[in-house]
C-alpha positions as CSV (number, residue, x, y, z in Angstrom):
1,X,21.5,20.1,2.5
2,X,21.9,16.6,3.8
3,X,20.1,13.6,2.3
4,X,19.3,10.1,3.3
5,X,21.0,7.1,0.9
6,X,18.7,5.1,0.0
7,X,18.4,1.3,-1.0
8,X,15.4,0.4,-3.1
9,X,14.3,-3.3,-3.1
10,X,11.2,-3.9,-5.7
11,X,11.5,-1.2,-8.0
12,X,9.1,-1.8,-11.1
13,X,5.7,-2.6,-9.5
14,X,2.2,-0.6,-10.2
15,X,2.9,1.9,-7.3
16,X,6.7,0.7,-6.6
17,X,7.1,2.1,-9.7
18,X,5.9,5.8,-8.6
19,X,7.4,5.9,-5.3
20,X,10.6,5.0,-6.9
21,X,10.6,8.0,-9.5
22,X,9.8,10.4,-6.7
23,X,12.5,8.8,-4.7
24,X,15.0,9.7,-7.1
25,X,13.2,12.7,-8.3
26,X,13.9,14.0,-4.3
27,X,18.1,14.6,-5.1
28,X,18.7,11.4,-2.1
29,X,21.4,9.2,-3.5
30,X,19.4,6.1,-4.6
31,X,20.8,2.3,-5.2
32,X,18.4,-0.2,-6.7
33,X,18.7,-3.4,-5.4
34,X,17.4,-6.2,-8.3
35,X,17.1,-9.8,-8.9
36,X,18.6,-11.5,-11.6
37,X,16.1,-11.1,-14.9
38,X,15.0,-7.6,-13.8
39,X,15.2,-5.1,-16.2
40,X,17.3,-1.9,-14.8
41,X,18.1,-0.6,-18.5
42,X,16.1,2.4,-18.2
43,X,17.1,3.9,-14.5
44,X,17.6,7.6,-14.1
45,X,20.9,9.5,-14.2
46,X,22.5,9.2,-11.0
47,X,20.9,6.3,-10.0
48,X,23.3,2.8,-9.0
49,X,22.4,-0.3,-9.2
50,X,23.5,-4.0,-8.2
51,X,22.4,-7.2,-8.6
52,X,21.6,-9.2,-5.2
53,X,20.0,-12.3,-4.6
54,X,18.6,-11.2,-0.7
55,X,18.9,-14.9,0.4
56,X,22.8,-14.6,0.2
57,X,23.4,-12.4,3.3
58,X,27.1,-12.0,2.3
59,X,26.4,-10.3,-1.2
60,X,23.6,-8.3,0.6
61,X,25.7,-7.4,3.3
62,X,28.3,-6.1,1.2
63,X,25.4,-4.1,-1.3
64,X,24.5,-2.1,2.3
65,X,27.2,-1.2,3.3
66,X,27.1,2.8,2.0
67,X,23.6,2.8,2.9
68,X,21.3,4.5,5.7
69,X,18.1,3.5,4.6
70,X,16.7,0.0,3.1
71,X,13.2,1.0,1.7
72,X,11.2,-2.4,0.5
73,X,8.4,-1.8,-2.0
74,X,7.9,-5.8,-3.0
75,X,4.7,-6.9,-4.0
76,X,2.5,-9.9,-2.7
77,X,5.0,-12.5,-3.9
78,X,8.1,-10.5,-2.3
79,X,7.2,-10.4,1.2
80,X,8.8,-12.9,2.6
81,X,11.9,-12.3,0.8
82,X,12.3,-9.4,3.2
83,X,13.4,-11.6,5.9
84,X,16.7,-11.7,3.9
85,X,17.0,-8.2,5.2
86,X,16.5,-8.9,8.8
87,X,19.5,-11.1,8.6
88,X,21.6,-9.1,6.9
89,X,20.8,-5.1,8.4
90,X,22.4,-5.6,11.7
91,X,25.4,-6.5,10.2
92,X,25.8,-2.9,8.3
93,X,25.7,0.3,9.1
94,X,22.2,0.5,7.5
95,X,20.2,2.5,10.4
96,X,15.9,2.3,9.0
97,X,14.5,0.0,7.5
98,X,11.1,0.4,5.7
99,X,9.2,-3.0,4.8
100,X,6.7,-3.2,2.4
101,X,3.2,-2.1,3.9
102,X,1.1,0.1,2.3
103,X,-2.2,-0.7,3.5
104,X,-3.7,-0.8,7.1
105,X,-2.9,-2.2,10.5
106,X,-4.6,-5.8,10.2
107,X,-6.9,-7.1,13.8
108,X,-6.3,-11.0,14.7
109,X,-9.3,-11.2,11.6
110,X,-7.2,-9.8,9.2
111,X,-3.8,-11.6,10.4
112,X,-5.9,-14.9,9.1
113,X,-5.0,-13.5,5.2
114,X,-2.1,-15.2,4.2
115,X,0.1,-11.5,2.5
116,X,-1.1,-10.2,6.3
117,X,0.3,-12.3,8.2
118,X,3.6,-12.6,6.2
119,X,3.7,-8.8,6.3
120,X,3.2,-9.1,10.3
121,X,6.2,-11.7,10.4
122,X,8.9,-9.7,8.5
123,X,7.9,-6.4,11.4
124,X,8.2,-8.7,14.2
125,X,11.3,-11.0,13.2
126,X,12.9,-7.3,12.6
127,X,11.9,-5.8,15.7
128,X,13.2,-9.1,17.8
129,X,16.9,-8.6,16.0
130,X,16.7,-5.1,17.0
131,X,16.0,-2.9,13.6
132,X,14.8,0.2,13.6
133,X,11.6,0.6,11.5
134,X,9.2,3.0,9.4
135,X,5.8,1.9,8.6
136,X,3.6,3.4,6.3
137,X,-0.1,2.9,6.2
138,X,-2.2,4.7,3.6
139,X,-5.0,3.2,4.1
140,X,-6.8,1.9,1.1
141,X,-5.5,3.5,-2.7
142,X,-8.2,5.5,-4.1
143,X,-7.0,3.7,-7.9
144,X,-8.0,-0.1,-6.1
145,X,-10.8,1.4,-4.0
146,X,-12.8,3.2,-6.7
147,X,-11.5,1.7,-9.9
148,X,-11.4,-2.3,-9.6
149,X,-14.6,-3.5,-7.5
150,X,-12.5,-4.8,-4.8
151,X,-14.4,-2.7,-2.0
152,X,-17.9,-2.7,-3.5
153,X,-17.0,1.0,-6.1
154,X,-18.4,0.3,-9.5
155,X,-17.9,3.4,-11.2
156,X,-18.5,2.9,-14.9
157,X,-21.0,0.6,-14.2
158,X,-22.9,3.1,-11.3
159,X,-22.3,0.4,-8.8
160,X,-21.7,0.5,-4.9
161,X,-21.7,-2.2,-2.4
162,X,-22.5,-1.0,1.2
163,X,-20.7,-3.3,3.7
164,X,-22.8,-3.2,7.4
165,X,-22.3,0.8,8.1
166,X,-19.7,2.2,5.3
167,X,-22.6,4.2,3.9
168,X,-22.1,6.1,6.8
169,X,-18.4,4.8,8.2
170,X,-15.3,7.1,7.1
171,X,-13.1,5.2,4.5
172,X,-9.1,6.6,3.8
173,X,-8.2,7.1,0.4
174,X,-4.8,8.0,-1.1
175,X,-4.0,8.1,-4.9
176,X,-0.6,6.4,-5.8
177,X,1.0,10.1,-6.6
178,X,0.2,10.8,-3.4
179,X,2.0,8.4,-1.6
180,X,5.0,8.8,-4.0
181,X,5.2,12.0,-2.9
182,X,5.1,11.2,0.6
183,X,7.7,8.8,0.7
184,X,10.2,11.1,-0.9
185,X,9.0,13.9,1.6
186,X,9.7,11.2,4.7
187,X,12.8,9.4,3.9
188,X,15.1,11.5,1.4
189,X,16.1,14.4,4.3
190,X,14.5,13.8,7.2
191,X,16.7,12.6,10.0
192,X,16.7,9.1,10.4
193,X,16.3,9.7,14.5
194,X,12.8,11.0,13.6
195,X,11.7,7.9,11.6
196,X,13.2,5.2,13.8
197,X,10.3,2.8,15.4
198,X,7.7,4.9,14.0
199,X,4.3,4.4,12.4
200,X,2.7,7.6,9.5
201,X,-0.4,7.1,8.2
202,X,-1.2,8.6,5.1
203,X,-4.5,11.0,4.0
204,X,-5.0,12.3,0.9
205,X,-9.2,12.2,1.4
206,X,-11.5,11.2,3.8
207,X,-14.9,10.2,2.4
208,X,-18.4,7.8,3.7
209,X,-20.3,5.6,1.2
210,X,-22.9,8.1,0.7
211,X,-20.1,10.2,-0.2
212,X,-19.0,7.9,-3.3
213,X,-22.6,7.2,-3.9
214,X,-23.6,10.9,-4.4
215,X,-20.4,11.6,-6.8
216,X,-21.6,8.1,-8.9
217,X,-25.1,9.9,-8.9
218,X,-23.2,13.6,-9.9
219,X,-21.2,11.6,-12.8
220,X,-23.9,9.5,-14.3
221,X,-26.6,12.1,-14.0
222,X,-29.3,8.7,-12.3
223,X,-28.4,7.1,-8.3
224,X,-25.9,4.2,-8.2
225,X,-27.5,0.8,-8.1
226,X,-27.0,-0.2,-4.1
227,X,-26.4,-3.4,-3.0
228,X,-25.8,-4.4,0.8
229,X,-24.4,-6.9,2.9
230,X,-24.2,-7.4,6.4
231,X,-20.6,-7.7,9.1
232,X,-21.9,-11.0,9.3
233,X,-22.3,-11.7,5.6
234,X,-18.3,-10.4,4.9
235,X,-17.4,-12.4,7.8
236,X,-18.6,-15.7,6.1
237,X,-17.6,-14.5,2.4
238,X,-14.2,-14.2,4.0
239,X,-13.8,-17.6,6.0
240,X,-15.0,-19.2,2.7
241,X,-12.8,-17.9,0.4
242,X,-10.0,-18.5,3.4
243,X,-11.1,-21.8,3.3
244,X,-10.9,-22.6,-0.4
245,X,-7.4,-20.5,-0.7
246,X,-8.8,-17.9,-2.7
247,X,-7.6,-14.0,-3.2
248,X,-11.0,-12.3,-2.3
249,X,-10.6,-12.9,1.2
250,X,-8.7,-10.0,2.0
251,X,-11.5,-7.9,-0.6
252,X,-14.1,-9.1,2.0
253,X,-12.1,-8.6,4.7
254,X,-11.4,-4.6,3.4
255,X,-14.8,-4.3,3.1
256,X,-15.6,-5.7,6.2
257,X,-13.1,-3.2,8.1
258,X,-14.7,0.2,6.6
259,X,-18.2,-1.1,7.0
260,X,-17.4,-1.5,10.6
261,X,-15.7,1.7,11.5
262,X,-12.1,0.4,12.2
263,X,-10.4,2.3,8.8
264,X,-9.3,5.8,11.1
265,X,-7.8,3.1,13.9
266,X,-5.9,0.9,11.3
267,X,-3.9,3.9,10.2
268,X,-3.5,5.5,13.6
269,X,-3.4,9.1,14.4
270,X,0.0,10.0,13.4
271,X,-0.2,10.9,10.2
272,X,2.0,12.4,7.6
273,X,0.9,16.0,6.0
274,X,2.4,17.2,2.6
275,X,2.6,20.2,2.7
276,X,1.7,22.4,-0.5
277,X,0.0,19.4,-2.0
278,X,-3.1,19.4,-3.9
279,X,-5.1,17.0,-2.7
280,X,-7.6,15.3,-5.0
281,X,-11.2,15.1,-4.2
282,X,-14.1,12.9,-5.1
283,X,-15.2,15.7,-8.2
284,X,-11.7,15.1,-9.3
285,X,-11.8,11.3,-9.2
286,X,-14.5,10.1,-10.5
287,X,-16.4,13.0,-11.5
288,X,-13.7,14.7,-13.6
289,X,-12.7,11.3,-14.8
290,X,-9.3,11.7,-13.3
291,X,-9.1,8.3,-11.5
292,X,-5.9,6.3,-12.6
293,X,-6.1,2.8,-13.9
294,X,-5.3,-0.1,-11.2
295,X,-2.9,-2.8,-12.0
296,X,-5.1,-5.1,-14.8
297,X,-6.3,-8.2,-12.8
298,X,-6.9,-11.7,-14.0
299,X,-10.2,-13.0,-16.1
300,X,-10.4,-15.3,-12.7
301,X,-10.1,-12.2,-10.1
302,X,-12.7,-10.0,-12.1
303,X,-15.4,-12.7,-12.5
304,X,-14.9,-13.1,-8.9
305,X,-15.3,-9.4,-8.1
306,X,-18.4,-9.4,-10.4
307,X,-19.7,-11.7,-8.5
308,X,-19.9,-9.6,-5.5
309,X,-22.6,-7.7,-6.9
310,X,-25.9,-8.9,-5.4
């Protein structure tokens, strides 16, 4: 039985976190990769570690160099970072490299948020200096999608926003388990020629807006309370919120995406299958209560999803 080893960059984050444990849950040699200040104390058996600063391309260089497969789970804040390891890579033996994606393939529209486009920059500079890469796109997480307003799902409050058609228009949903499990199933045995330059999407369910408005109607025994807005209406939410450097941009701009029918095309057609998972449904979401906390968001960022409501 041959494994991949794997070098973990951003190890402690709300789904880093998961895909981490299932990475070294999966029997792969695993090396952490940390910054100074981060707390490694409480790593699994087995698991190595080594403090890096990725701007020094010698020290990274020389924390590669028993390493097949650099895996990047950084949050917003991180991204740019990762250009550290388009320097360094193609001076190793280090043959994948997986940046930190985990959402959807962005139109020119999207490239206008400022994470996007920085996520956009570390693929290309590493594709122009020759690395082979694995993204993976899960679309939107069911904890973020249903369980923090940013897409218009107000479950305890029997809330939904329909954006232009997503009462109708399919939306891809993935708990964080989930995609735990699937990077551990990708990258800790499969051969690395099978994952070079390649693109998985990721889909645990598929579901409309009349599908998360009847399970809001199921849970609270009465019909959501519906509000909608228009293609046109996210379109201007989003260049104002561009405009004035705020986060909800990219909330528009998600909603904006499954009301217009692009959500099956940002994750393309090669997707991923677990086998001998159980899936979760909507009953088991939000019906049976089993939906996951999201990461806790600022006073500033929920006042501002509140505010979406009309």
């Amino acid at each position: 039985m041959t494994y991949n080893r794997i070098a973990v960059y951003g190890h402690r984050g709300w789904v880093s976190s998961a895909i981490f444990a299932a990475l070294a849950q999966s029997g792969a040699p695993i090396k952490v990769l940390y910054r100074s200040g981060s707390d490694v104390s409480d790593l699994p058996k087995g698991v190595t570690s080594v403090e890096v600063d990725v701007e020094d391309q010698h020290a990274l260089e020389a924390a590669l160099q028993d390493i097949d497969i650099v895996i990047s789970l950084v949050g917003l804040e991180g991204v740019t970072r990762q250009h550290g390891f388009v320097k360094a890579i193609p001076q190793t033996e280090v043959k994948l490299f997986v940046p930190s994606e985990l959402a959807l393939r962005c139109d020119d529209q999207g490239l206008r948020v400022p994470v996007n486009k920085a996520k956009f920059e570390v693929e290309a500079a590493a594709k122009q200096a020759g690395i082979s890469t694995t993204i993976i796109l899960p679309g939107y997480f069911a904890e973020s999608a249903l369980n923090s307003c940013l897409i218009g799902v107000d479950v305890p409050r029997n809330r939904i926003v329909f954006t232009g058609d997503s009462e109708r228009q399919i939306l891809n949903i993935c708990t964080r388990e989930y995609v735990a499990a699937a990077y551990a199933a990708i990258f800790a045995q499969t051969p690395i020629s099978q994952l070079q330059d390649t693109v998985f999407g990721l889909s645990e369910l598929r579901v409309t807006g009349e599908d998360v408005a009847n399970s809001l109607e199921k849970k609270h025994g009465a019909p959501p309370q519906i509000f909608r807005h228009s293609l046109e209406e996210a379109d201007r939410q989003m260049q104002t919120r561009l405009d004035q450097g705020q986060p909800l941009a990219l909330a528009w701009y998600c909603r904006r995406v499954w009301g217009s029918g692009q959500v099956l095309n940002a994750i393309g057609s090669n997707i991923w299958e677990l086998e001998g998972y159980q899936k979760k449904s909507l009953k088991d979401l939000i019906e049976d209560g089993k939906l996951v906390a999201y990461r806790e968001a600022s006073p500033a960022l929920k006042a501002a999803l509140e505010g979406t409501f009309y």
